[in-house]
N, C-alpha and C positions, 0 to 999 in steps of 0.2 A: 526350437526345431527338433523334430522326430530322429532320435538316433537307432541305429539297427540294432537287435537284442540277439545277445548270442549266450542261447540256449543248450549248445552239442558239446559239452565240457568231455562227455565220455569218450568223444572222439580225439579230441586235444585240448589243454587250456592256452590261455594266452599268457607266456613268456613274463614274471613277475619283474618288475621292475630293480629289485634288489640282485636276482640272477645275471639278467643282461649287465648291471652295472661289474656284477662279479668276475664276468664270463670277459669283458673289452678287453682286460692287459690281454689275455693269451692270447686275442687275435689281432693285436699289432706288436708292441715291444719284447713282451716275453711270450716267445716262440717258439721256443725249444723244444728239442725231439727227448722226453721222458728217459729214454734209453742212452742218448750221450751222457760220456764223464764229466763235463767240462760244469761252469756254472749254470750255463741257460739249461741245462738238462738236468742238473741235480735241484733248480726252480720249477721246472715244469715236473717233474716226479715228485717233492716236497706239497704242489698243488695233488696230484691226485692221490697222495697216502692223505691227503686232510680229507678231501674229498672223499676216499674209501671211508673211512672212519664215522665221518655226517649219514652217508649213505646205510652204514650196518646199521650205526644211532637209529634210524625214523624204526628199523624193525627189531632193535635187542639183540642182534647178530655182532659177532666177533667183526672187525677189519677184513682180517685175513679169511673170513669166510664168503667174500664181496666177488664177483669176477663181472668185469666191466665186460659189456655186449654192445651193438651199434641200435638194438632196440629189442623190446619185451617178447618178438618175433623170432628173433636171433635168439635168445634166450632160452625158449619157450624149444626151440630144436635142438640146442646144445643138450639140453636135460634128456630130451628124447632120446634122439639118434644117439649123442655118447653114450649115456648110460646101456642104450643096448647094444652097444659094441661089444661092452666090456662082459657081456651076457649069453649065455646058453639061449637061442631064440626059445620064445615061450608067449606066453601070455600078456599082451600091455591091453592095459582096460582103461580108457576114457569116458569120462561124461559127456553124454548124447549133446552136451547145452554146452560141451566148449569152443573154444576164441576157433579158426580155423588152422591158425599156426599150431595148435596140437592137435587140433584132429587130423590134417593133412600128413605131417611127419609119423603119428603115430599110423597111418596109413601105408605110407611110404615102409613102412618095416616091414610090412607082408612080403616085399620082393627079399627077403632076407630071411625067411622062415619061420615071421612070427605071427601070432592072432591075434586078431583086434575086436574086441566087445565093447559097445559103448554099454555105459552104463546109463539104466533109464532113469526119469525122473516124473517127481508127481504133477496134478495139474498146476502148482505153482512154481514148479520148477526147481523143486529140492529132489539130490538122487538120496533114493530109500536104502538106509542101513543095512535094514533086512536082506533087502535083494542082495545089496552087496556081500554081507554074509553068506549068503547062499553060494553062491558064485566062487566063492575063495572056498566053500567047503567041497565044492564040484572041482572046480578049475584053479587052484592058487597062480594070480599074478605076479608077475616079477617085477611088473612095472605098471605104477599106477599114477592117473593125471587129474585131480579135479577144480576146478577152479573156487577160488575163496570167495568172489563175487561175481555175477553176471555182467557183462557190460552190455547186454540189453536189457534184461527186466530190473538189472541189481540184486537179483534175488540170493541172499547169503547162502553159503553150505556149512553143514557142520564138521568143520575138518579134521579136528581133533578127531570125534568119534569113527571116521571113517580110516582114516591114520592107523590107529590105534588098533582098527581090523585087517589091513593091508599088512600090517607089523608081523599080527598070529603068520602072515603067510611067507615073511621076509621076503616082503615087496619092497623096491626103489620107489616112495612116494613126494611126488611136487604137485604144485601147488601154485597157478598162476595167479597173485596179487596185486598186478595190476590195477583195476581198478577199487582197489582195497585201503592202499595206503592214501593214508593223508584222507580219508572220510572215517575212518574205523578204526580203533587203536588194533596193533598186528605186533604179534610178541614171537621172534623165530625162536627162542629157547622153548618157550612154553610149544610151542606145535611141533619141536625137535623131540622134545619129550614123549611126544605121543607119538612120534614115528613120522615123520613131514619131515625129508630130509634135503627140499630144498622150494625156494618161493622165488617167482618174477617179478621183480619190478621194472618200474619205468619213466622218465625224467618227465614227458611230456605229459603227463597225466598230472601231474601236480605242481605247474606252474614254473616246469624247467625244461630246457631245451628238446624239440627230436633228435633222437640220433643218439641217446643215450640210454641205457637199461644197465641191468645187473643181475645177474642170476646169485641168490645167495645159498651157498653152498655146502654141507655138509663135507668135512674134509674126510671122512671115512668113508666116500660113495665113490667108488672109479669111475671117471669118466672121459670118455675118449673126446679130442679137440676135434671139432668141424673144421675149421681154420689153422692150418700148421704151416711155423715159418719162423720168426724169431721167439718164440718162447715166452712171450708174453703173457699177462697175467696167469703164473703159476703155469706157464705151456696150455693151459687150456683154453685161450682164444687169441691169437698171435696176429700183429699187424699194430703200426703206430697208433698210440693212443691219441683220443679226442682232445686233447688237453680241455679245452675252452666248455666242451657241454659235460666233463666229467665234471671239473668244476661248480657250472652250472646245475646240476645234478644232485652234489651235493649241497649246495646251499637251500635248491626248492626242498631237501629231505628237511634242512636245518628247521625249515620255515616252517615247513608241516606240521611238523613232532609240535613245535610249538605253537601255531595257532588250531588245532587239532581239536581239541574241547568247544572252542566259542565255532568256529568253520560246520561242527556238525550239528549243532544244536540251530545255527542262523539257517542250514540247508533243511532242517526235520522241520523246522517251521515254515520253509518255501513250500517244500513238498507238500504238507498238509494241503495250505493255500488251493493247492493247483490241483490235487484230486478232491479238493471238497467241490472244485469249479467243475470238475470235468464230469464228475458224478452226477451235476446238479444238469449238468449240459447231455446226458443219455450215456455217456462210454463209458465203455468196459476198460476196467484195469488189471495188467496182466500181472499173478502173483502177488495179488494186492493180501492175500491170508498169510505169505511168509515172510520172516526177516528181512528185510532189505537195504539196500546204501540208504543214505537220508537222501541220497541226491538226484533219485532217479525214479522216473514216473514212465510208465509200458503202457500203452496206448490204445484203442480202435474207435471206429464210430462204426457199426451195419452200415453195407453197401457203399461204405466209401473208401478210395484207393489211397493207399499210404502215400504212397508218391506222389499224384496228385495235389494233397493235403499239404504236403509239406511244399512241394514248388509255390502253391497259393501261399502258402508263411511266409516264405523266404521270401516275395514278390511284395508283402505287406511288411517288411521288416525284421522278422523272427526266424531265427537260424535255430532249426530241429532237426530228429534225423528221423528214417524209416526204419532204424535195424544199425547194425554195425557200422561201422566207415567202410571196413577193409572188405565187406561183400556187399556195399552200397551197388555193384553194379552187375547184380544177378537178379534175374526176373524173378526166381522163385520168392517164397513165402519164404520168413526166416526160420530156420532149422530147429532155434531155440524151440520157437514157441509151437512148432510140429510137433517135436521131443513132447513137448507138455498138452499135447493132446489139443490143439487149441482150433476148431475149422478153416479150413485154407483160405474162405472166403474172407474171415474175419482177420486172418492173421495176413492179408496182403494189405490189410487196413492198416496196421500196427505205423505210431510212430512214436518216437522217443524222446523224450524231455528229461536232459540232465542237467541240474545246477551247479552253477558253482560258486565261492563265497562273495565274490562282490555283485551278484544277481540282487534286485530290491524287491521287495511288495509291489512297487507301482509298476516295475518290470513284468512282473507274475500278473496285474492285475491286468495288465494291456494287454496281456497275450492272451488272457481269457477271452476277454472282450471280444478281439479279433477271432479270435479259433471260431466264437461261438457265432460271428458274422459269417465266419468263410463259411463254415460246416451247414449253414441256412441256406446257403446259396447254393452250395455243390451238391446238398439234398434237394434243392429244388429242381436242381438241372437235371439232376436222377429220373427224380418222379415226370416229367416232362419228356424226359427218352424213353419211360419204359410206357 
C-alpha cells in the first residue's frame, strides 16, 4: 500500500526516535523546575548543562556560549532587538533573501532611530562582497544579519568573507544557521575568528523537538534581554526552562555531528536524482550555479501556479512546499526569489523540495513520476483556458 512521502524537511523534520525516547522521563517522573535547590531541580538543570554542552558540540562553541530560546524566531530577535539596545541607533543591514524573523525585527528598529538596507544579491542568490564593501566604505553598519543558508533555494553565503568586512567596520554580525546545521559541517570558532559573533540554531530542523532553539553567543557582545524575569540563561532570556525539548535538542545536536558525513553525501545523491528528473521534465531550477544544502531543490514550471502544483502533490501523496512555511500564507511571489531578479510570473510557480536522510531513490523516483503526470495535466488544462 501507497504511503505519503514527506518531502518539506525545511520546514520541520519528524521527531528522531532516539530524542522522543530521550525527551519521556521529563515529561512524567522527572519534572523538576531547573531553578529549584532540592533534587528534582538539581536533575532537571544536570539534563540541560548536558544538553547545553551536545548543543555547543554540533557547532564548536563553548557551553557557556549556548543561550536556550523557545525557537530560531525567538533567536533570530534577541540578536537584533538586544544587540541594538545596547547601541547608538545606526545602520543595521540585512540580506534582501532573509528568514522574515530578521527582516521584520530589523524593520521594527526604524521606530527607534535606526536604517535598514537590505543587502542585494545575484541572480542565484548570493549577496555580493563588493556591494557589501561599498556600502561599509559609504555607510559603516553596526549591525549586520546574513544568513549561512537559504531555506528556500538553500543557496549558501560566504560568511566568513562577509564577516571579515563587517569586522573593518566594528559591526555586531549574526548569522542565521538554521537550516545549516546537521546538512553542512559549521565551525562557530572558525566564523568567530572572522568576525560572526553569533549564529541561530534550531531543534526542529534536525530531528528534535519544536520549541526549542539557541542563539550562540559571543560573550563579548552586549545584549539586551527581550524576555526579563528571573534571570535565566545568563539574564538573557528569563522564564522556566523546556526541560524535556532542551533535552531533546541536545541529543538531535549529538545525532547530527554524528551521522553528518553519510546524511549529506545520501542527500547530494537524492538531490542530483531529482533535478536531473526535473530538467529532463522543462523546469527551471532556482540558483541551481551556486553552493547549495545537498537537500534542497527550488523549483518552477512556465505558467503554472505554485500553489496549485503542490495542493495536486499533496492530493497524490507528496508533501512539498511553495516557499517558506512561516509566509506559506501570503499571495505574493516569494521575496527571495524577487531579491534574485527572478519574474513574478515564474516565481509564483516556485516549489520546494527538501530532503531528508531517510527520504529513498524509489521515494525520489515516484515523485518524478507523479510531478511529471500532474504538470501534463495542469498544462493541459492551461492551454484549453487560454
Amino acid at each position: 500500500m501507497f504511503a505519503p512521502v514527506y518531502l518539506d524537511h525545511n520546514a520541520t523534520t519528524p521527531v528522531d526516535p532516539a530524542v522522543r525516547e530521550a525527551m519521556l522521563p521529563y515529561l512524567s517522573g522527572q519534572y523538576g523546575n531547573a531553578s529549584s535547590r532540592h533534587e528534582y531541580g538539581r536533575a532537571a538543570r544536570r539534563a540541560i548543562d548536558e544538553a547545553r554542552s551536545k548543543v555547543a558540540a554540533v557547532v564548536g562553541a563553548h557551553a557557556s556560549e549556548v543561550v536556550f530560546a523557545s525557537g530560531g524566531s525567538e533567536a533570530n530577535n534577541l540578536l537584533i532587538k538586544g544587540a541594538a539596545a545596547c547601541l547608538k541607533p545606526g545602520l543595521v543591514a540585512v540580506s534582501a533573501i532573509e528568514h522574515p524573523c530578521v527582516i521584520r525585527p530589523a524593520e521594527q528598529l526604524r521606530k527607534r532611530g535606526w536604517t535598514l538596507q537590505k543587502l542585494a544579491v545575484d541572480g542565484d542568490g548570493r549577496v555580493d562582497a563588493e556591494n557589501f564593501q561599498a556600502l561599509i566604505a559609504e555607510q559603516p553598519p553596526r549591525i549586520v544579519s546574513v544568513m549561512l543558508a537559504n531555506n528556500e533555494t538553500g543557496v549558501l553565503q560566504d560568511i566568513e568573507t562577509l564577516a571579515a568586512l563587517a569586522r573593518t567596520a566594528g559591526a555586531c554580525f549574526h548569522s542565521d544557521a538554521v537550516q545549516a546545521v546537521g546538512k553542512l559541517p559549521v565551525d562557530f570558532r572558525r566564523l568567530n575568528a572572522a568576525g560572526v559573533h553569533a549564529l541561530t540554531l534550531s531543534a526542529h530542523k534536525i530531528g528534535g523537538p519544536k520549541g526549542a532553539a539557541a542563539l550562540i553567543l559571543d560573550k563579548r557582545l552586549d545584549v539586551e534581554p527581550l524576555i526579563a524575569g528571573g534571570g535565566h540563561e545568563r539574564g538573557l532570556r528569563s522564564g522556566t526552562e523546556n526541560v524535556a525539548a532542551i533535552v531533546g535538542f541536545g541529543v538531535a545536536c549529538e545525532l547530527a555531528a554524528a551521522r553528518l558525513a553519510a546524511t549529506a553525501a545520501h542527500l547530494l545523491a537524492l538531490r542530483g536524482r531529482v533535478e536531473c528528473g526535473l530538467l529532463g521534465q522543462g523546469a527551471t531550477l532556482f540558483g541551481q550555479a551556486a553552493e547549495r544544502l545537498p537537500n534542497t531543490i527550488y523549483f518552477a514550471f512556465p505558467e503554472l501556479d505554485g500553489e496549485t502544483l503542490v495542493g495536486q502533490l499533496d492530493r497524490a501523496g507528496y508533501a512539498v512546499a511553495s516557499g517558506a512555511a512561516c509566509s506559506s500564507a501570503s499571495p505574493e511571489p516569494s521575496h527571495v526569489l524577487q531579491a534574485m531578479g527572478v519574474a513574478p510570473g515564474l516565481a509564483r510557480g516556485a516549489v520546494r523540495v527538501s530532503l531528508g536522510g531517510a527520504n529513498t531513490v524509489a521515494e525520489v523516483d515516484g515523485f518524478l513520476a507523479t510531478l511529471q503526470g500532474t504538470v501534463r495535466r495542469l498544462q493541459g488544462l492551461t492551454a484549453m483556458a487560454v
